[in-house]
N, C-alpha and C positions, 0 to 999 in steps of 0.2 A: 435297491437303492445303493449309489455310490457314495464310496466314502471319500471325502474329499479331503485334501490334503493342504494345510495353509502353511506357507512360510514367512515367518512374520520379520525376518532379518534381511529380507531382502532394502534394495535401496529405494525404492521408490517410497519406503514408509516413511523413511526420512527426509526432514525440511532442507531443505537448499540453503548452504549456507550463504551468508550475502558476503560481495565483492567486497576490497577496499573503498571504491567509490562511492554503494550504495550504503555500506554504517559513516563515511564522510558526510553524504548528504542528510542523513540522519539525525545528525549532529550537531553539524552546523548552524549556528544558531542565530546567522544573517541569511542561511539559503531556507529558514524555517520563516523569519518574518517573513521574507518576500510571497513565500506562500501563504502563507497568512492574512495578507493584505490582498493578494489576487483571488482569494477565493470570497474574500469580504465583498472587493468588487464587486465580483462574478453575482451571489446574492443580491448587493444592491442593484443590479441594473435589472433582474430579474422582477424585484420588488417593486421599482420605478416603471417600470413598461407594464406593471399589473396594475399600476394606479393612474395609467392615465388614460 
């Protein structure tokens, strides 16, 4: 049996940190309704096309 060896310090354990852009979008809290509202869409058209 081999003994195997783990390096837990490498970079891949580690989360990616996010862009400037991507904590903007995050944040943002007119680019937050707008999704908000498209995904409500998205839902109702889905809910509409099942009831008819």
């Amino acid at each position: 049996m081999e003994n195997k060896k783990y390096n837990a310090n490498k970079d891949e354990f580690y989360p990616p940190i996010p862009t400037g852009w991507t904590k903007f979008f995050r944040t943002c809290f007119i680019y937050q309704i707008y999704k908000f509202f498209k995904l409500n869409l998205k839902i109702m058209l889905i809910v509409v096309k099942g009831h008819s």
